[in-house]
C-alpha positions in Angstrom: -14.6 19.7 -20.5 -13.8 17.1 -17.8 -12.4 18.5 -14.8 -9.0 17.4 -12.9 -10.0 15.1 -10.1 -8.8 17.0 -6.9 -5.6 15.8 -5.5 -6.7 16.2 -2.1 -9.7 13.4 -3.3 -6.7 11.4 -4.8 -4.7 11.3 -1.3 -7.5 10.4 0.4 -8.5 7.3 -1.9 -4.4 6.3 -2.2 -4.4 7.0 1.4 -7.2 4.3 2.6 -6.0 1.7 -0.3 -2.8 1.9 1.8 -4.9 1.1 5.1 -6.5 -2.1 3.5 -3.3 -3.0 2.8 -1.5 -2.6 5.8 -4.5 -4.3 7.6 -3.9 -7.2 5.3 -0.6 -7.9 5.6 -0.8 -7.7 9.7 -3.6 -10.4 9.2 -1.1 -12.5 6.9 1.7 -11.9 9.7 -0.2 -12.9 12.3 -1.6 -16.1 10.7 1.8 -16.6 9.8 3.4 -16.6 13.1 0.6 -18.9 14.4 2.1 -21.6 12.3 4.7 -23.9 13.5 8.0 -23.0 12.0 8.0 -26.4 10.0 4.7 -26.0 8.8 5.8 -22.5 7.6 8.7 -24.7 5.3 6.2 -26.0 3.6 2.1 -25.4 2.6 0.6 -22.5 1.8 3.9 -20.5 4.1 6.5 -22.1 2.0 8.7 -20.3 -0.5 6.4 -20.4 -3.3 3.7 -20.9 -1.6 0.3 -19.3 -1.7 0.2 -17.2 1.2 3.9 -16.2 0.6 3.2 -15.1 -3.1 0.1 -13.3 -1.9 2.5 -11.1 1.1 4.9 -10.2 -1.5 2.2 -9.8 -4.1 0.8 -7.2 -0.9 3.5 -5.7 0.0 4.8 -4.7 -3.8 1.3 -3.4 -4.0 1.8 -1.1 -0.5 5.0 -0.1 -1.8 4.0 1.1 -4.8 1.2 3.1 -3.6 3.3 4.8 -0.7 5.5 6.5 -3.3 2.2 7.8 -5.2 1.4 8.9 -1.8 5.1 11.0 -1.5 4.9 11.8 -5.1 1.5 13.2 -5.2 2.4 15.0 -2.2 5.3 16.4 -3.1 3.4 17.7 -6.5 0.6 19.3 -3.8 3.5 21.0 -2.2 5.2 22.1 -5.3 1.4 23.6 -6.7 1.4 25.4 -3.3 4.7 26.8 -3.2 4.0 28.3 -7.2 0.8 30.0 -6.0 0.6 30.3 -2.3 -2.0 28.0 -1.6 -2.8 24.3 -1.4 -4.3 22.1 -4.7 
């Protein structure tokens, strides 16, 4: 029988996906603000431009993995509360 991975294994791996992404998104920010504002009207920086699709593209992704984060956590604390110790 295959066993349950271990939630505190799953944190960990949601928890570094959630680094990569923040470390992403500060790179995209800071190329971003080294572009002159007109530049960023247009190009890659432009409304539906590449590097804007890829930020929102980004950030959905960070979004979506910070509420596994609080859900998972909350479902560690709920397992802990029913038994008295942590899962």
């Amino acid at each position: 029988m295959a066993r349950k991975p271990d939630k505190t294994v799953q944190l960990a791996e949601l928890q570094r996906q959630r680094d990569e992404l923040e470390a992403a998104i500060e790179i995209m920010i800071a190329d971003m603000a080294e572009q002159p504002e007109a530049s960023r009207r247009q190009g890659v920086w432009a409304e539906n431009g590449a590097s804007t699709l890829r930020y929102l593209e980004l950030t959905t992704r960070l979004s979506d993995i910070e509420q596994d984060i609080v859900d998972l956590t909350r479902t560690m604390a709920a397992a802990a509360d029913e038994d008295g110790r942590p899962h």
